[in-house]
N, CA, C and O atoms as a CHARMM CRD file, in Angstrom:
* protein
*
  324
    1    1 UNK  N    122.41300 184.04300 165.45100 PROA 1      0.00000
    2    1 UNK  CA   123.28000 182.94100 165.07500 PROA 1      0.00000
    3    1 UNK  C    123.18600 182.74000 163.57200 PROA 1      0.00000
    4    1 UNK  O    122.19000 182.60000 162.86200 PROA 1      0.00000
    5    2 UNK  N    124.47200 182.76000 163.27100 PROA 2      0.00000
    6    2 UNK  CA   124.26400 182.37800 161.88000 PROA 2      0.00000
    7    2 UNK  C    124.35400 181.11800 161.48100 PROA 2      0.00000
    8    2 UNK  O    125.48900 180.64200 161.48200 PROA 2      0.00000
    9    3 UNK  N    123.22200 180.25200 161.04200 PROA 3      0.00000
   10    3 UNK  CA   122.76300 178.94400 160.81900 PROA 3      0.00000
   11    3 UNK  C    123.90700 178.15000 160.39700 PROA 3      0.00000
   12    3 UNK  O    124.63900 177.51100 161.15300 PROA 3      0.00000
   13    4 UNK  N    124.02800 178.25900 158.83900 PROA 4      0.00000
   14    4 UNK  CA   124.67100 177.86900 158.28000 PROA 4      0.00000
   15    4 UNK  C    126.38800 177.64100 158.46700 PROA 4      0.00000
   16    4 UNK  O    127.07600 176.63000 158.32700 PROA 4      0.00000
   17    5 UNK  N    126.63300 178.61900 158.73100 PROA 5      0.00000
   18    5 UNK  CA   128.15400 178.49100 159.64500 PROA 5      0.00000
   19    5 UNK  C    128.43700 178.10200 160.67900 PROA 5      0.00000
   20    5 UNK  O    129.61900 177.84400 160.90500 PROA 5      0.00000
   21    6 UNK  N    127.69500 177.96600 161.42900 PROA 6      0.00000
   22    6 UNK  CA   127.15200 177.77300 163.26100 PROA 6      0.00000
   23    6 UNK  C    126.71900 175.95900 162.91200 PROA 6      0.00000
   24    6 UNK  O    127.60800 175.16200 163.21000 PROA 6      0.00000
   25    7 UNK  N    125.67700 175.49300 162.43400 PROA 7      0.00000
   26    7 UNK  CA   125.32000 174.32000 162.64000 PROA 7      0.00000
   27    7 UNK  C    125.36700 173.33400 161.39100 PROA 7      0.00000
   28    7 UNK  O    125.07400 172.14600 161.52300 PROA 7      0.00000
   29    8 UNK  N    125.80400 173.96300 159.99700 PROA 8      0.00000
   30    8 UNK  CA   125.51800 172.59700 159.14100 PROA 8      0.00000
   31    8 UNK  C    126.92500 172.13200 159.60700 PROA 8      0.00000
   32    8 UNK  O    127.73600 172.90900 160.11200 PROA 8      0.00000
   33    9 UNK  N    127.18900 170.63300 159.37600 PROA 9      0.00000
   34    9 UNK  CA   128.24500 170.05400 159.55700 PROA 9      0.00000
   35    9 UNK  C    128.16200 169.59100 160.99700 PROA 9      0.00000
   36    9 UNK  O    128.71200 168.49800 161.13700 PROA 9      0.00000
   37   10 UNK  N    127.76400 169.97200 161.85000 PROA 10     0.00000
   38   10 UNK  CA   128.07700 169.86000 163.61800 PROA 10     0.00000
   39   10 UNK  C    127.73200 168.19300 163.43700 PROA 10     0.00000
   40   10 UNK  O    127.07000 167.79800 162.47700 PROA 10     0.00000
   41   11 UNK  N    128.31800 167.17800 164.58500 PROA 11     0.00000
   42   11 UNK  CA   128.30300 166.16400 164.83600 PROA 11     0.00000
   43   11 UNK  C    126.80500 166.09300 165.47300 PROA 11     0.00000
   44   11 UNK  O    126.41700 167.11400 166.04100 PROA 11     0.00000
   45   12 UNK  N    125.99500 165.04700 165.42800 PROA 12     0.00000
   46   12 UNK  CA   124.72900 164.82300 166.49800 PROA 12     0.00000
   47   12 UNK  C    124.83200 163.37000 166.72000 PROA 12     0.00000
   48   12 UNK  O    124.88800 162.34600 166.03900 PROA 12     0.00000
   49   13 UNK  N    124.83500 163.70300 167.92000 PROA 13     0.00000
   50   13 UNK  CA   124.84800 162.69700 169.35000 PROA 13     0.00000
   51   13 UNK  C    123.91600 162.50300 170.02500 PROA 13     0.00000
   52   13 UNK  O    123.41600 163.30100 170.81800 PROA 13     0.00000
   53   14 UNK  N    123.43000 160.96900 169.69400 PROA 14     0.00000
   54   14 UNK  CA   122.62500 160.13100 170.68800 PROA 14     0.00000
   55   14 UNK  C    122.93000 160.73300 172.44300 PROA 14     0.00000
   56   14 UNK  O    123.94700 161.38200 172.68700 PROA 14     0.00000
   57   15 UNK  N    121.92700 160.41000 173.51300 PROA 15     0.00000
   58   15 UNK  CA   122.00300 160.02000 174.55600 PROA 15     0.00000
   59   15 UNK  C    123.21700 159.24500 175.10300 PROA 15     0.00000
   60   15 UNK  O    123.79300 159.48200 176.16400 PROA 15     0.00000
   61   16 UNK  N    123.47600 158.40400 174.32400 PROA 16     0.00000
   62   16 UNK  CA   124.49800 157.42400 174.30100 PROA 16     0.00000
   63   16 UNK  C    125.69400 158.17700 174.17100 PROA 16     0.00000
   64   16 UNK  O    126.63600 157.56600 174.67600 PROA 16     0.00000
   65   17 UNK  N    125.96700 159.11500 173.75600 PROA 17     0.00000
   66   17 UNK  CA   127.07500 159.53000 172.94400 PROA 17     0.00000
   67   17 UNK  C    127.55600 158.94200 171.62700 PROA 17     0.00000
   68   17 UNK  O    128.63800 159.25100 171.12900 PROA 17     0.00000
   69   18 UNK  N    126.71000 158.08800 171.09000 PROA 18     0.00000
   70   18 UNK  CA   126.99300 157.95700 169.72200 PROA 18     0.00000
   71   18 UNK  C    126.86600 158.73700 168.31000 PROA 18     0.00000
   72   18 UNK  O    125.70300 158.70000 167.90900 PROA 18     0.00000
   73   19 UNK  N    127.69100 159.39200 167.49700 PROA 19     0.00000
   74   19 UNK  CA   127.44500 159.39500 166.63100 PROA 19     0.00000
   75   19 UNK  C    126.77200 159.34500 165.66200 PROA 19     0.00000
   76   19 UNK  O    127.08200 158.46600 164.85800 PROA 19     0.00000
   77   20 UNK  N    125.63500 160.20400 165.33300 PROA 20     0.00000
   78   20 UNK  CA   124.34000 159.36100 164.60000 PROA 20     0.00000
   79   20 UNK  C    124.32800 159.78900 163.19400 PROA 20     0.00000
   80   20 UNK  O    123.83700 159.18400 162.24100 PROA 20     0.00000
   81   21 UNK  N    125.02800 161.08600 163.20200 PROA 21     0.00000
   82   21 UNK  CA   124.81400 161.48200 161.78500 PROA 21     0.00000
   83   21 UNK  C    126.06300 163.53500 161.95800 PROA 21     0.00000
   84   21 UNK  O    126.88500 163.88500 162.80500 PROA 21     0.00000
   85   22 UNK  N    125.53800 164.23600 160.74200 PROA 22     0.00000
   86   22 UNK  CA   125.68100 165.42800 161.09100 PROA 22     0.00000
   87   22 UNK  C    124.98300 166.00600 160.22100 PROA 22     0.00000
   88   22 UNK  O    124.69900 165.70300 159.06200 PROA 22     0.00000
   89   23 UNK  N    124.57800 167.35400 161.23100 PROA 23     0.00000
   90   23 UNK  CA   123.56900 168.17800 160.17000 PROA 23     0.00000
   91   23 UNK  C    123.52900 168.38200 158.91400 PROA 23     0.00000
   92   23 UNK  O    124.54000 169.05500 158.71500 PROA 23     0.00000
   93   24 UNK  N    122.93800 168.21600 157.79600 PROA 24     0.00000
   94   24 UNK  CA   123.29800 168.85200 156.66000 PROA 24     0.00000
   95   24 UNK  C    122.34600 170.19100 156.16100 PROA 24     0.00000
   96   24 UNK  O    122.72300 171.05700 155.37200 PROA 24     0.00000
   97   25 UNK  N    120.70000 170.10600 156.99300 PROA 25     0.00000
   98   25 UNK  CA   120.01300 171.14600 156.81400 PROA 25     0.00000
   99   25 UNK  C    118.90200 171.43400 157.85600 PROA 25     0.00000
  100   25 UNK  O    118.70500 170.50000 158.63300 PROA 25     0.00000
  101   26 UNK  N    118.34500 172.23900 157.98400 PROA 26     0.00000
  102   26 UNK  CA   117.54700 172.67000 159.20300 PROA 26     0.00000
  103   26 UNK  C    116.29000 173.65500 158.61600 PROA 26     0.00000
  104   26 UNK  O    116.25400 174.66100 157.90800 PROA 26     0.00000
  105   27 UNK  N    115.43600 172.93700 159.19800 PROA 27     0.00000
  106   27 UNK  CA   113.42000 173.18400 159.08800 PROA 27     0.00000
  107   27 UNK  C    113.71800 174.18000 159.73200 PROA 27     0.00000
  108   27 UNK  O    114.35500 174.13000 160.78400 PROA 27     0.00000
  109   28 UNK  N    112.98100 176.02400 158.78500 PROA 28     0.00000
  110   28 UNK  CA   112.70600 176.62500 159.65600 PROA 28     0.00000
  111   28 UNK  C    111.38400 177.35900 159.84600 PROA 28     0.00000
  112   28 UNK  O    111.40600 178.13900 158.89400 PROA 28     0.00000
  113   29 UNK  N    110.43400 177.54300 160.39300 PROA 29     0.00000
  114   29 UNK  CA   109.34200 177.83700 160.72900 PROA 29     0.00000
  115   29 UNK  C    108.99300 179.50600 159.69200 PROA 29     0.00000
  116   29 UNK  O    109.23500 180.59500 160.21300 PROA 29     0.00000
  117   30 UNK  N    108.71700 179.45700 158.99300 PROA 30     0.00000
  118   30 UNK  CA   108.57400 180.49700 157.89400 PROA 30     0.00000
  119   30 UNK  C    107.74100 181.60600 158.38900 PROA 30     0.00000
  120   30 UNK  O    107.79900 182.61400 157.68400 PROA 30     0.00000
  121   31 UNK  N    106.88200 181.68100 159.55900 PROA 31     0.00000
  122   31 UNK  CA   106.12100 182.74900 159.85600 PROA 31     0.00000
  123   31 UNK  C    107.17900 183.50700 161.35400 PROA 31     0.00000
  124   31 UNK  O    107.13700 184.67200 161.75200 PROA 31     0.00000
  125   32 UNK  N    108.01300 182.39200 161.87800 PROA 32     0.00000
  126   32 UNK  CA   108.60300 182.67400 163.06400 PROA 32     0.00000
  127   32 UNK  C    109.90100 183.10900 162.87500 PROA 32     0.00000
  128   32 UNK  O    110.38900 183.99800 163.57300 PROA 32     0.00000
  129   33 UNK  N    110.64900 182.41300 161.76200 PROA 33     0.00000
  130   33 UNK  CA   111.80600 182.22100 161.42700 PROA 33     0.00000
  131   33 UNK  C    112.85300 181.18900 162.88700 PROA 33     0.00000
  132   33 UNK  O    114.05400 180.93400 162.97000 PROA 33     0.00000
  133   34 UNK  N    111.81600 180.89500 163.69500 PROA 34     0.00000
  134   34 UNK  CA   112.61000 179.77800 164.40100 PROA 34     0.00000
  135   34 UNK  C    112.69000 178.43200 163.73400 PROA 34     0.00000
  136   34 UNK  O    111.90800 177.91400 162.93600 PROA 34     0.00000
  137   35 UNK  N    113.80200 177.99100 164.23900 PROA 35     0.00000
  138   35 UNK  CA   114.05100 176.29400 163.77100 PROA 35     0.00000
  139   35 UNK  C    113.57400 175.21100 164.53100 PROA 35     0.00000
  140   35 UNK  O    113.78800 174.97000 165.72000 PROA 35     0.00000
  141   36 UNK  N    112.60400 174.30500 163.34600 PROA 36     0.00000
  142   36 UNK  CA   111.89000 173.56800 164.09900 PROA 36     0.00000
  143   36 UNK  C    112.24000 172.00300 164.42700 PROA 36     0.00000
  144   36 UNK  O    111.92900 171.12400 165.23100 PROA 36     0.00000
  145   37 UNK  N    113.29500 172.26700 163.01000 PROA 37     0.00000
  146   37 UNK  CA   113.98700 170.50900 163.30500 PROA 37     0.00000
  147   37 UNK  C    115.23400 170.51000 162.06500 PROA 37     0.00000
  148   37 UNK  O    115.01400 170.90800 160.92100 PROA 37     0.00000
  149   38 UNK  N    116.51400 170.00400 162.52000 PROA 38     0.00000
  150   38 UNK  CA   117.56900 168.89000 161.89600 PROA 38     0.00000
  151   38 UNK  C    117.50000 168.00500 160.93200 PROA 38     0.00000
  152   38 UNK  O    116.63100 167.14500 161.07600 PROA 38     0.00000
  153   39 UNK  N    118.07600 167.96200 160.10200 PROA 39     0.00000
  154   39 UNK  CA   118.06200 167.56800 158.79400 PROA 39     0.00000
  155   39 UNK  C    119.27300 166.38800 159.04900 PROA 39     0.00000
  156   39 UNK  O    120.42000 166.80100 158.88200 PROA 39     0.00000
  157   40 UNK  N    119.18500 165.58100 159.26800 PROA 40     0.00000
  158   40 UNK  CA   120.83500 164.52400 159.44800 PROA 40     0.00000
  159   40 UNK  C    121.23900 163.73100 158.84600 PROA 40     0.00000
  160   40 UNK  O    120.72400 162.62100 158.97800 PROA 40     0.00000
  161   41 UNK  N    122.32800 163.90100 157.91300 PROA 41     0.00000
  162   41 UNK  CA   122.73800 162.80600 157.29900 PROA 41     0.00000
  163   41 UNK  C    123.71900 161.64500 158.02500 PROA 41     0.00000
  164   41 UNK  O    124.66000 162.13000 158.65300 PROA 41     0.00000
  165   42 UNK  N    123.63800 160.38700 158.02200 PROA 42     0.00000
  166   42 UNK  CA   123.73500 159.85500 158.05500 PROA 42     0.00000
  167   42 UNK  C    125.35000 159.16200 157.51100 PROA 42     0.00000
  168   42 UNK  O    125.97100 158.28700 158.11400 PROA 42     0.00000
  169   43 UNK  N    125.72700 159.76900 156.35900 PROA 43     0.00000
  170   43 UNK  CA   126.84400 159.59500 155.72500 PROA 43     0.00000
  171   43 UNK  C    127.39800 158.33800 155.31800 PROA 43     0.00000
  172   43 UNK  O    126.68400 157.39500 155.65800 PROA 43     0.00000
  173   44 UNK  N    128.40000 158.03000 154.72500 PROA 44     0.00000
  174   44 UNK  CA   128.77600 156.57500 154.57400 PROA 44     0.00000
  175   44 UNK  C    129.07700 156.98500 153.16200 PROA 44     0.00000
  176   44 UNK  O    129.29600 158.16800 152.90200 PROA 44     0.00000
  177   45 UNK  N    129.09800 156.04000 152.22900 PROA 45     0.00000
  178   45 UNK  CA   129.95800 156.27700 150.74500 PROA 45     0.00000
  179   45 UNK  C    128.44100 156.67000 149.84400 PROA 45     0.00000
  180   45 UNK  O    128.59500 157.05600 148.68500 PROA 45     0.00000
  181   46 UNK  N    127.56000 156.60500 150.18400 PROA 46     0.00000
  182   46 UNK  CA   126.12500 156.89200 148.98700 PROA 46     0.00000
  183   46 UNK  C    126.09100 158.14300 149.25900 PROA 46     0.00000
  184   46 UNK  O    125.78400 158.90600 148.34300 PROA 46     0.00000
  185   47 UNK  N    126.49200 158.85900 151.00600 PROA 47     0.00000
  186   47 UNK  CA   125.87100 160.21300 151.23800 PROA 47     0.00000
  187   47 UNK  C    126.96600 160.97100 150.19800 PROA 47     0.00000
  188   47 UNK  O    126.65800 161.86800 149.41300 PROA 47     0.00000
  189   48 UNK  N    128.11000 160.48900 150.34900 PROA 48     0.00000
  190   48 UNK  CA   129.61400 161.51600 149.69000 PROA 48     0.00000
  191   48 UNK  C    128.93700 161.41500 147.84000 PROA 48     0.00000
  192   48 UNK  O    128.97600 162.50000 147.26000 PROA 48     0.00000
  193   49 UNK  N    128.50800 160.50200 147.20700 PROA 49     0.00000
  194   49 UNK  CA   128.08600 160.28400 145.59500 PROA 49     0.00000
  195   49 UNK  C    126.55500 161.01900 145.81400 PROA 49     0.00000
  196   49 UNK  O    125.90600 161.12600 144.77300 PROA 49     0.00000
  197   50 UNK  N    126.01200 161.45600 146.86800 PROA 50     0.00000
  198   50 UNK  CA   124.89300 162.21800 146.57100 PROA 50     0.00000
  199   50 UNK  C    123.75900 161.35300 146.46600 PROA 50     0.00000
  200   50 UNK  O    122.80700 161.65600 145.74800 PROA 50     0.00000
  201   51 UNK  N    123.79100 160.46200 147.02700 PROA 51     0.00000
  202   51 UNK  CA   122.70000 159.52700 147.18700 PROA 51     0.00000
  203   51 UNK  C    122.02400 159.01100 148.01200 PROA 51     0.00000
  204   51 UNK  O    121.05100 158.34500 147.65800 PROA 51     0.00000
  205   52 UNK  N    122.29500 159.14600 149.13900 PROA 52     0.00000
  206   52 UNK  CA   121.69200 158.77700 150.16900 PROA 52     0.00000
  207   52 UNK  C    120.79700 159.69700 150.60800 PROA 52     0.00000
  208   52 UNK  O    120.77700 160.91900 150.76100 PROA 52     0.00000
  209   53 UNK  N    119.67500 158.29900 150.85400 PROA 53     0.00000
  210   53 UNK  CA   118.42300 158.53100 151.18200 PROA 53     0.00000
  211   53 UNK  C    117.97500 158.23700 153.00900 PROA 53     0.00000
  212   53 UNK  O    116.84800 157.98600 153.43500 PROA 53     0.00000
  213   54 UNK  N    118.89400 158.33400 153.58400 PROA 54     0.00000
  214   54 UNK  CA   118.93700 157.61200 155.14800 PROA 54     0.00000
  215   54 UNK  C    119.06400 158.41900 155.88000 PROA 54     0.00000
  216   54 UNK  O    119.50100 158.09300 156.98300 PROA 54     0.00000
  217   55 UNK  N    118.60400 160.49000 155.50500 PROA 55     0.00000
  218   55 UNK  CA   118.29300 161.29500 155.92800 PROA 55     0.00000
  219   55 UNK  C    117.66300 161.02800 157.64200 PROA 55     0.00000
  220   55 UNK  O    116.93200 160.05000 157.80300 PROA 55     0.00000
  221   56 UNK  N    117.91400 161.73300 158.59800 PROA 56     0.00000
  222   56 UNK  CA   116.73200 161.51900 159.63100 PROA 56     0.00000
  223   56 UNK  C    116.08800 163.25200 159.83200 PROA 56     0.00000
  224   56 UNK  O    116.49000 164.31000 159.34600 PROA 56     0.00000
  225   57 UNK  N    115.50500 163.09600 160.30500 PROA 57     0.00000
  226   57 UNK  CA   114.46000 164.38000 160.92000 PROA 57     0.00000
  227   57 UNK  C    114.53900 164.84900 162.41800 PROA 57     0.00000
  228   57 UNK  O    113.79600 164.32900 163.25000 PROA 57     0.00000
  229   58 UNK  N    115.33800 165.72300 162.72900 PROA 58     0.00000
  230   58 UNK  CA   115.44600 165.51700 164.37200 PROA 58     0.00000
  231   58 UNK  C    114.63900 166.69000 164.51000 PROA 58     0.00000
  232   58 UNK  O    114.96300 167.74700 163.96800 PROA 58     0.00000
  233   59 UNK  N    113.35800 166.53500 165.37100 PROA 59     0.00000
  234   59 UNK  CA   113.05300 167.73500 166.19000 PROA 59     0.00000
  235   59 UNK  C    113.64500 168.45800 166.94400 PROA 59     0.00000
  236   59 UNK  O    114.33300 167.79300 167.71900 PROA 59     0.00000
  237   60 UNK  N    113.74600 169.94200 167.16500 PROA 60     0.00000
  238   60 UNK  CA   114.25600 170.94100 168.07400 PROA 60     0.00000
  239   60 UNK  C    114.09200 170.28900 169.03000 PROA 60     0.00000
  240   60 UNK  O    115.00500 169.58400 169.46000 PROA 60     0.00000
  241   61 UNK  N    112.77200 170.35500 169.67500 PROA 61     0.00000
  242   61 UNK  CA   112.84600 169.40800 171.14600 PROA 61     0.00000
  243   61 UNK  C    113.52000 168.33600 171.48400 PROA 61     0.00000
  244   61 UNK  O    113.84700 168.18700 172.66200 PROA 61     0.00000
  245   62 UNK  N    113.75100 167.68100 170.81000 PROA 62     0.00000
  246   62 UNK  CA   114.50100 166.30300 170.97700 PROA 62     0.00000
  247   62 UNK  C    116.19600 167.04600 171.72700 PROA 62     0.00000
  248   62 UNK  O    116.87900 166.38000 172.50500 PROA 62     0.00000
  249   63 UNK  N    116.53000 168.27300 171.34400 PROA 63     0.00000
  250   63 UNK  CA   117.79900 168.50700 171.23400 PROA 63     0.00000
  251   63 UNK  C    117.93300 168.94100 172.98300 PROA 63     0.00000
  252   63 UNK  O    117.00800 169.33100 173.69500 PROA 63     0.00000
  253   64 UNK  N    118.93900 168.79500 173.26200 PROA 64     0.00000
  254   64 UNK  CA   119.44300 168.40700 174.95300 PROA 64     0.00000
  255   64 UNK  C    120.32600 169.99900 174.79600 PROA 64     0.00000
  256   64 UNK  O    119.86800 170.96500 175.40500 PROA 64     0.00000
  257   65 UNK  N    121.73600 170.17200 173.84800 PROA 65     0.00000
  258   65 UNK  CA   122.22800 170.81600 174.20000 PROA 65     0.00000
  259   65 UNK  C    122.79400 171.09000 172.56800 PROA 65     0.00000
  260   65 UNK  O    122.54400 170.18300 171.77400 PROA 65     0.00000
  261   66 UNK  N    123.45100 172.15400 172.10900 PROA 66     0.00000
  262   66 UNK  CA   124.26800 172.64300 171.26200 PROA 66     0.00000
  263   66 UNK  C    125.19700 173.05300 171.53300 PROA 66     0.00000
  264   66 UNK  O    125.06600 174.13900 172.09800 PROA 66     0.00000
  265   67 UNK  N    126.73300 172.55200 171.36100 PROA 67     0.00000
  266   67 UNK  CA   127.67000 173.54900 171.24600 PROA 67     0.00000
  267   67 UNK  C    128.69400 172.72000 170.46100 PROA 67     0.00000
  268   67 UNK  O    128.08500 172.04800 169.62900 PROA 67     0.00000
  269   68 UNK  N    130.07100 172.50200 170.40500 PROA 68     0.00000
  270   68 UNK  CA   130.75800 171.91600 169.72700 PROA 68     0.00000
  271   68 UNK  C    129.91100 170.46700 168.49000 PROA 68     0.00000
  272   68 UNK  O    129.86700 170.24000 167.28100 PROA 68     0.00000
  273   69 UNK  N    129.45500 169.92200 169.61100 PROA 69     0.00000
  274   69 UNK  CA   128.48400 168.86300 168.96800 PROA 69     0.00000
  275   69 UNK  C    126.84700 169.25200 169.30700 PROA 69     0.00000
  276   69 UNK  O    126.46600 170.05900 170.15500 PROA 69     0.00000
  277   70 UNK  N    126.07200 168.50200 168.46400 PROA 70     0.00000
  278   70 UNK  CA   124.62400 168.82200 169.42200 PROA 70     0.00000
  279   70 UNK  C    124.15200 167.34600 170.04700 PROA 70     0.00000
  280   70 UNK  O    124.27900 166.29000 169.42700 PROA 70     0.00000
  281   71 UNK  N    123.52400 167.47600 171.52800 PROA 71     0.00000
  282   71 UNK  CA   123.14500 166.32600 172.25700 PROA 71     0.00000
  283   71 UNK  C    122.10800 166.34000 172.27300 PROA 71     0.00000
  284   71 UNK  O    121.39400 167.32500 172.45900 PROA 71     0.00000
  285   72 UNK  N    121.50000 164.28800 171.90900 PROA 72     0.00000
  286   72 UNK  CA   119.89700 164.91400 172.11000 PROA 72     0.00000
  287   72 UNK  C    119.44600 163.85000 173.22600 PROA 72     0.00000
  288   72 UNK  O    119.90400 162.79500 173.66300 PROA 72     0.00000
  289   73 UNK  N    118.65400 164.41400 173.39700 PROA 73     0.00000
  290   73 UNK  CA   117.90200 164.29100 174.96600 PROA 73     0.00000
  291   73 UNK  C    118.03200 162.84400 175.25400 PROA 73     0.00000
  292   73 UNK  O    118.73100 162.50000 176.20700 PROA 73     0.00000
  293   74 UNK  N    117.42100 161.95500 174.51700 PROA 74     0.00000
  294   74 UNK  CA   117.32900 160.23400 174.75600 PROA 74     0.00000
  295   74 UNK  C    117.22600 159.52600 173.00000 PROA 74     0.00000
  296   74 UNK  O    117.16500 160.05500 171.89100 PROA 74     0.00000
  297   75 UNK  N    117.24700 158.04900 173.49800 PROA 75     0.00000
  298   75 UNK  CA   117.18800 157.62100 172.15700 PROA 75     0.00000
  299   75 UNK  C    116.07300 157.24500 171.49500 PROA 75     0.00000
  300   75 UNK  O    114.98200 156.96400 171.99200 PROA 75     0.00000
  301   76 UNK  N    116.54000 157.25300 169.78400 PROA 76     0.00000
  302   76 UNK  CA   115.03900 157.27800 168.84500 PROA 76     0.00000
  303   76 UNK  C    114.48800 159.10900 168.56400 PROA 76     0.00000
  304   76 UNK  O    115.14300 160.15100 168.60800 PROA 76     0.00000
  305   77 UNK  N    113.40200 158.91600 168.35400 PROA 77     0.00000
  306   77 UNK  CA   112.50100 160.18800 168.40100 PROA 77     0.00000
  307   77 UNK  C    112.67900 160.92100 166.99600 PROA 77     0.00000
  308   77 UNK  O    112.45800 162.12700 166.89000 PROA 77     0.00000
  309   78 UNK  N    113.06000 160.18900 165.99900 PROA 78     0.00000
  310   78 UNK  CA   113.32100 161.09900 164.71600 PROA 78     0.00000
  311   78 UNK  C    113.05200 160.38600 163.78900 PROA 78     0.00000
  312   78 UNK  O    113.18100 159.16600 163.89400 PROA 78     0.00000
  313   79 UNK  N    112.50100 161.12100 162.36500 PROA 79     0.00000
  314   79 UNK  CA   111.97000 160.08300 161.23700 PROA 79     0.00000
  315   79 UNK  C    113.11900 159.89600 160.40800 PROA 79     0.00000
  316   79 UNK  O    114.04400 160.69900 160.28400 PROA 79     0.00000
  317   80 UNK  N    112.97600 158.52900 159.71700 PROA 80     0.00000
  318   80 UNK  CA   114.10400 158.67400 158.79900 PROA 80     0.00000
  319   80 UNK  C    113.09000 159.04300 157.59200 PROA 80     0.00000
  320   80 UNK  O    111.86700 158.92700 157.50800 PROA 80     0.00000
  321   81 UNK  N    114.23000 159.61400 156.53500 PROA 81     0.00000
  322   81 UNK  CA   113.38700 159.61500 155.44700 PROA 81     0.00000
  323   81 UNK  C    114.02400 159.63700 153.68600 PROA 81     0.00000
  324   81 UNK  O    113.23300 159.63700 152.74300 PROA 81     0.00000
């Protein structure tokens, strides 16, 4: 899979089906080359001027499903940062 074409941008979805953010970058495990967690912005008018700091951290595990959008399992479970 090619990362970058395949998942930055994708929508991520709460349990809920809400909206929480969309990828902008992805942790990848440097000895494995697997991905260990989601990078999510959050967006709004600071993310578009390059400023926003309301990043979250989604673990791989957390993630339910990938395809058009990615679903994650239940709610919470990610750092902001």
């Amino acid at each position: 899979m090619r990362i970058k074409e395949e998942i930055f941008g994708k929508e991520v979805l709460n349990a809920s089906a809400d909206v929480i953010g969309r990828v902008k970058d992805v942790e990848v495990n440097p000895d494995t080359n697997e991905m260990e967690a989601f990078v999510v912005s959050k967006g709004g008018v600071a993310e578009s001027l390059g400023f926003s700091n309301n990043d979250l951290i989604i673990p791989i595990e957390r993630v339910k499903q990938i395809g058009d959008k990615i679903l994650l399992e239940d709610e919470g479970g990610y750092t902001i940062i």
